[in-house]
C-alpha positions in Angstrom: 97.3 90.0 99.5 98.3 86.5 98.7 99.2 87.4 95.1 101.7 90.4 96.8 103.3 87.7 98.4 104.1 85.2 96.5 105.6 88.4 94.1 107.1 90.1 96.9 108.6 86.5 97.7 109.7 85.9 94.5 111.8 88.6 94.1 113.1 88.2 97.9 114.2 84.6 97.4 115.8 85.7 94.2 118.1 88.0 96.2 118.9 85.7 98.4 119.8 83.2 96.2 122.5 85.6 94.5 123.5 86.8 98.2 123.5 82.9 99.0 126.2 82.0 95.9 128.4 84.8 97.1 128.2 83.2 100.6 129.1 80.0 99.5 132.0 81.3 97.5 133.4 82.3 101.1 132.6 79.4 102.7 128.9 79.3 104.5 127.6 75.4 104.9 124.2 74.8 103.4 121.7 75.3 105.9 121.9 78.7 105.7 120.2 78.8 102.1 117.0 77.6 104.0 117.2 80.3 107.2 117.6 82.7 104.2 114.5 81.2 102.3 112.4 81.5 105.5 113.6 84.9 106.0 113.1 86.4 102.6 108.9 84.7 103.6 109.1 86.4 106.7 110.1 89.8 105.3 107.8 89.3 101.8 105.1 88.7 105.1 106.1 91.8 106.8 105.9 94.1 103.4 102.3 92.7 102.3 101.3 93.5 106.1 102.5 97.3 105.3 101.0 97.3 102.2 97.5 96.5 103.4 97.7 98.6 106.5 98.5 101.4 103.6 95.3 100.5 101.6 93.2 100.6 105.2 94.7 103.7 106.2 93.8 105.3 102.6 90.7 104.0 103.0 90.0 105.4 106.8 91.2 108.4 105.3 88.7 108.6 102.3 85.7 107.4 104.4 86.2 110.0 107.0 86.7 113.4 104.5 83.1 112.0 103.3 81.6 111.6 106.7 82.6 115.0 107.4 81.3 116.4 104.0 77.8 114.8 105.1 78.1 116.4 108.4 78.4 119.5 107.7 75.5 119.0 104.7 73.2 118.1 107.4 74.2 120.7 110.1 74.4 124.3 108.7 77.0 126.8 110.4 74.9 128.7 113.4 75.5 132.0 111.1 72.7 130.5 108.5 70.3 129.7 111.0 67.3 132.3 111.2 67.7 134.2 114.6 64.6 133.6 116.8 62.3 136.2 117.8 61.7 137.0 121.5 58.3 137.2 122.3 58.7 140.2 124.2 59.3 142.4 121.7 56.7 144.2 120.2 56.5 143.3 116.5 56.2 146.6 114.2 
């Protein structure tokens, strides 16, 4: 997770350094580059967060199709089971 987002960060701040020379072209003093920099951590924060909820989910996913293929290994349909016999009847 921490190598997705330092990447994810990366290529954030890189964006926001081109958006933050277009800014200053227009006019913007310089403390916005740094509200920009902690914004493109928060958002790189935010994506890895989504990422790894993702993975979990996947994994959740995965972990219950298997719990239900043991299930129904270990407890056949009620059509397979033998049908008991009464003891009332009279066996031929």
């Amino acid at each position: 997770m921490v190598g997705n987002f330092i990447g994810l960060w990366i290529v954030y701040l890189l964006f926001i350094i081109l958006a933050f020379f277009g800014m200053g072209a227009m006019g913007f003093p310089d403390e916005t580059l740094w509200n920009l920099v902690s914004q493109a951590a928060f958002f790189s924060l935010m994506t890895c967060i989504y990422i790894k909820l993702t993975e979990l989910h996947a994994k959740q996913k995965d972990i219950e199709k298997k719990l239900d293929a043991l299930l129904s290994q270990q407890n056949p349909p009620v059509s397979d089971q033998l049908e008991p016999s009464s003891p009332d009847k009279p066996q031929d």
